[in-house]
C-alpha positions as CSV (number, residue, x, y, z in Angstrom):
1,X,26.5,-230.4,-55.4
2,X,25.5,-227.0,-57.0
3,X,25.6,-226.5,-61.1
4,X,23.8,-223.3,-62.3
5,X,23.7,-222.9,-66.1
6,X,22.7,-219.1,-67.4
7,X,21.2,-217.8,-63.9
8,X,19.8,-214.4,-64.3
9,X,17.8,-212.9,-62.0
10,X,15.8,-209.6,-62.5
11,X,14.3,-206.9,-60.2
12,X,10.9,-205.3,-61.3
13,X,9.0,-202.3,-60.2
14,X,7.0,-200.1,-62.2
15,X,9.2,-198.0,-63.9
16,X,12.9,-199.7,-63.2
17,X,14.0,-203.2,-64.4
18,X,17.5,-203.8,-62.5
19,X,19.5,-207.1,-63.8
20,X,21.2,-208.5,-60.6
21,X,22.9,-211.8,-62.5
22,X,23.1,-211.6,-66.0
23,X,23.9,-215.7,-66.6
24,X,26.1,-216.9,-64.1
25,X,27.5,-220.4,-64.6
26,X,28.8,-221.9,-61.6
27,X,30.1,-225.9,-60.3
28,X,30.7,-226.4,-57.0
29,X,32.0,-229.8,-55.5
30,X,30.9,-231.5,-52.1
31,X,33.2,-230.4,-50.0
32,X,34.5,-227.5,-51.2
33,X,35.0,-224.0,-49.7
34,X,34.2,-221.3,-52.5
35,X,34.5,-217.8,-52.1
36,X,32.7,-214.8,-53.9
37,X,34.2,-211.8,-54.5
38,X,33.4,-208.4,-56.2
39,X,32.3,-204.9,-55.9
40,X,29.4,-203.9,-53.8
41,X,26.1,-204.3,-56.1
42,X,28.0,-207.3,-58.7
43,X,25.2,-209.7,-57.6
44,X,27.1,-211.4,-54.6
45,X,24.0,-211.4,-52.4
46,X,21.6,-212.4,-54.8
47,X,23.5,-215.5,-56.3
48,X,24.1,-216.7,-52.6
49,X,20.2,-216.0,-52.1
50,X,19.7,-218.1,-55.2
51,X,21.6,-221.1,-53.8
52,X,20.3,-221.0,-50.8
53,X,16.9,-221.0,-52.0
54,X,15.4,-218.0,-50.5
55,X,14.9,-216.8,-53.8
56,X,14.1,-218.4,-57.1
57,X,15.8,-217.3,-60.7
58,X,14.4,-215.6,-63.7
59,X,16.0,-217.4,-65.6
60,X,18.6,-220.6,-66.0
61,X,18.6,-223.7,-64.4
62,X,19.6,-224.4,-61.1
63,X,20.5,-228.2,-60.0
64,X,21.5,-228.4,-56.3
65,X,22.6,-232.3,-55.2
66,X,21.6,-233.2,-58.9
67,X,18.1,-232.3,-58.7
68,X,16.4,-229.0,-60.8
69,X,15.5,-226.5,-57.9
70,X,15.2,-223.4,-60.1
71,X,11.4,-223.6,-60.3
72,X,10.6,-224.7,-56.7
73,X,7.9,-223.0,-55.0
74,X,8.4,-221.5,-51.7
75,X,7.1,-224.8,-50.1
76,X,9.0,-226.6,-51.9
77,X,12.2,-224.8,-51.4
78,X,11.5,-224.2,-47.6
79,X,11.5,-227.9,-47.5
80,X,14.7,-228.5,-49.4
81,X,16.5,-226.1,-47.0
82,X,16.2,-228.0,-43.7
83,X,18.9,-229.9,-42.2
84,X,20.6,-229.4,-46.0
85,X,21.6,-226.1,-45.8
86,X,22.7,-223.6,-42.5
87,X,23.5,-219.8,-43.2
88,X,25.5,-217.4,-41.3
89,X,24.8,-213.6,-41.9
90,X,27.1,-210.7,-41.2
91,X,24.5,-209.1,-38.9
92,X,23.8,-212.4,-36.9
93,X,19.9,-212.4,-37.2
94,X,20.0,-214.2,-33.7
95,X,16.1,-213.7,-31.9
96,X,16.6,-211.6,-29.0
97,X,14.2,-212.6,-27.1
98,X,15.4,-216.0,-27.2
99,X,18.6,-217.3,-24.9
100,X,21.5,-218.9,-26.7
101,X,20.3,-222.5,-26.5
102,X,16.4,-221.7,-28.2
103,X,18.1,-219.7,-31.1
104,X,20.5,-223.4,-31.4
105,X,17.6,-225.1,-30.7
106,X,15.5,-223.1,-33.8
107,X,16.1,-225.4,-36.4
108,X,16.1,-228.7,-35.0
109,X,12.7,-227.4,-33.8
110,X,11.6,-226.8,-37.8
111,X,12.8,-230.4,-38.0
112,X,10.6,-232.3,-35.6
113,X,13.3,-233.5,-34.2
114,X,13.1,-235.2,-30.8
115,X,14.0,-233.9,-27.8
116,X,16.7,-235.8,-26.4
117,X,18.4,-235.6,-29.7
118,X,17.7,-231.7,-29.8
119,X,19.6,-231.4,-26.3
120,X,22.9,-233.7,-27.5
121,X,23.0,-232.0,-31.1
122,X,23.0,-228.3,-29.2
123,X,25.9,-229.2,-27.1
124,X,27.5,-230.8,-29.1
125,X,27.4,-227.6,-31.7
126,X,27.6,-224.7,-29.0
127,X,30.9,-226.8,-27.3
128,X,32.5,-226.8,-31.5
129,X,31.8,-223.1,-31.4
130,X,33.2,-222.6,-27.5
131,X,29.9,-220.9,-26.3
132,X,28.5,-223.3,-24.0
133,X,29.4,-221.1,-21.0
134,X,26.7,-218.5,-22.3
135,X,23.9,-221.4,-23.0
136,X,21.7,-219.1,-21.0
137,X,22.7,-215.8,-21.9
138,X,20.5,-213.4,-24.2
139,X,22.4,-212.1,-27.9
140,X,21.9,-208.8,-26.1
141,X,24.5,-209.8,-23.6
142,X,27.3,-211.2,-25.7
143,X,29.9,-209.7,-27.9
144,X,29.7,-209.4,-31.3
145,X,32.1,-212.5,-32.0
146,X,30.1,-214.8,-29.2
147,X,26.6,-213.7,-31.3
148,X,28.7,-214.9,-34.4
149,X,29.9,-218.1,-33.2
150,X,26.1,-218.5,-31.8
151,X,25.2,-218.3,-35.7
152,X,27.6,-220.7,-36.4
153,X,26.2,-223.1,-34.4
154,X,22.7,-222.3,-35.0
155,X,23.6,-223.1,-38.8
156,X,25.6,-226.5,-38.1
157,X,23.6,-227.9,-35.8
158,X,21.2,-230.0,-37.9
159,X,24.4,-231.2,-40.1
160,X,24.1,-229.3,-43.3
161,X,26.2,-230.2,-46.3
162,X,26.2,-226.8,-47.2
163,X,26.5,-223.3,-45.5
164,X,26.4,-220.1,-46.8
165,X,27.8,-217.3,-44.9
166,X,27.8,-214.0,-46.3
167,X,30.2,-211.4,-45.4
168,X,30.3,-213.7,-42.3
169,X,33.3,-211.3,-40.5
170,X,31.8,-207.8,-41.6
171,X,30.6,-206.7,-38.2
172,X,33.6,-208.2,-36.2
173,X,37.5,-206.7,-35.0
174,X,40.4,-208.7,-36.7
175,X,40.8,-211.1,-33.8
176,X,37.2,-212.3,-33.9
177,X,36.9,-212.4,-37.3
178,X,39.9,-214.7,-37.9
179,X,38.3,-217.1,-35.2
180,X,35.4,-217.3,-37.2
181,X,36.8,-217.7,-40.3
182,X,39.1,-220.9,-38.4
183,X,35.6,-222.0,-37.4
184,X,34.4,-222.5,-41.0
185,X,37.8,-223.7,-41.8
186,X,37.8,-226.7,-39.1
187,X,34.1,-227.3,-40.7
188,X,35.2,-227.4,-44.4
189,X,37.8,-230.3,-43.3
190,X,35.2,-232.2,-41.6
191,X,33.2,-232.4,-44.6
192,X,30.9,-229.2,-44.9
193,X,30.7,-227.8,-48.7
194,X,31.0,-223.9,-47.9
195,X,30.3,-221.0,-50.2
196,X,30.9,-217.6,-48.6
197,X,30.4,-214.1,-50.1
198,X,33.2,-211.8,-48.8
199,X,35.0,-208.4,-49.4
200,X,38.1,-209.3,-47.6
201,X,41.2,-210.8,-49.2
202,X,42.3,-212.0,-46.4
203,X,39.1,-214.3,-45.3
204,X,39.3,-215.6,-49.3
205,X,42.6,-217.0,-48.3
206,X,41.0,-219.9,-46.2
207,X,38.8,-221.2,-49.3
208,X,40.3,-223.3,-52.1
209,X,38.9,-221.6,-55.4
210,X,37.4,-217.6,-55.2
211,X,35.0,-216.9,-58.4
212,X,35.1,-212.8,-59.1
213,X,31.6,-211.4,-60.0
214,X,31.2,-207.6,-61.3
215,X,27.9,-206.3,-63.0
216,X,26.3,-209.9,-62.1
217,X,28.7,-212.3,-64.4
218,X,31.4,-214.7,-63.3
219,X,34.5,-212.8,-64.9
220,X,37.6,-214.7,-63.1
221,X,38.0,-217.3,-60.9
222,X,41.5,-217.9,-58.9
223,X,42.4,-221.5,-57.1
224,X,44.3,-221.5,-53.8
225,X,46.5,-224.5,-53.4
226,X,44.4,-226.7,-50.8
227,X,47.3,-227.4,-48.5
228,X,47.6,-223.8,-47.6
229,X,43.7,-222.5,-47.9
230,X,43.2,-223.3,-44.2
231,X,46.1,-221.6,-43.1
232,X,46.8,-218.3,-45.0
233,X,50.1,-216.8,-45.1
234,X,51.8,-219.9,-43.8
């Protein structure tokens, strides 16, 4: 699904040139569950920025589902995203204004897709995630673990072979976090290729492979035996 061959990506201003990857080689199966790992600053944001195709590389070539993505234009990336690819963000970036069902309903909206199939794909995600009971509640008025299991179904619900969730625990207690991190367990079995940047040891424990990045290069990667990565410490 994702092969990225000497991926560097550089920050400019006037006076400071900062090198965020400095050629980062990566292959990633369909159907795996990868996690990143490293110090703050190693590049972990901007490589999952880079996959996701919010941003595009200095340098390198990226191929995502065997096609060269690396030069996109924003167009053309913006249109590769939908329905292929959901994110989840440690800070939620749910719409306030909007109830729980409209920030669901966001994407299938970008989509075009039709309304009756917008209202059976939203419950269908929100009763995966257990949130249907606050359909009609703002983020305002949930907990920090109900406004991340809303961003888990807001990224599943158009059936993305890929999600990116990064640091997708940071802002929750223990218990919610390990529900969440069950959550994109349940959704690698099913299928769903997920690449998540993390700090915690414990939440790389539910992916299969963990790839360590420090001053923006790959510099180990561990494998967790696949029978145990959904349940840690079993």
């Amino acid at each position: 699904m994702i092969q990225t061959e000497n991926l560097k990506k550089v920050y400019r201003t006037d006076e400071v040139e900062t090198l965020a990857l400095a050629g980062v080689n990566l292959d990633i199966d369909n159907g795996e569950f990868v996690s990143v790992m490293g110090p703050s600053g190693c590049g972990k944001s901007t490589l999952l920025n880079l996959l996701g195709l919010l941003d595009t590389p200095t340098e390198g070539s990226y191929r995502f589902n065997g096609e060269e993505v690396g030069g996109y234009t924003e167009r053309e990336r913006a249109k590769q995203r939908k329905g292929t690819i959901g994110f989840v963000f440690q800070s939620f970036n749910l719409i306030d204004e909007l109830t729980v069902y409209e920030n669901v309903e966001l994407p299938l909206l970008y989509l075009d897709t039709p309304s009756a199939e917008r209202k059976e794909r939203i419950k269908a995600a929100l009763d995966r995630v257990q949130i249907a009971h606050r359909r009609d509640h703002f983020p305002q008025q949930l907990s920090g673990g109900q406004q991340q299991r809303v961003a888990v179904a807001r990224a599943v619900v158009a059936g993305p072979n890929l999600i990116l969730a990064d640091e997708p625990t940071g802002n929750l207690d223990s218990t919610n976090g390990a529900q969440i991190m069950d959550l994109l367990a349940e959704l690698n079995e099913a299928g769903t290729t997920i690449v998540m940047v993390t700090h915690s040891p414990a939440d790389a424990e539910y992916s299969g492979r963990t790839i360590h990045l420090f001053d923006g290069k790959v510099v180990s990667e561990n494998f967790i035996k696949q029978e145990y990565a959904a349940h840690p410490g079993t």
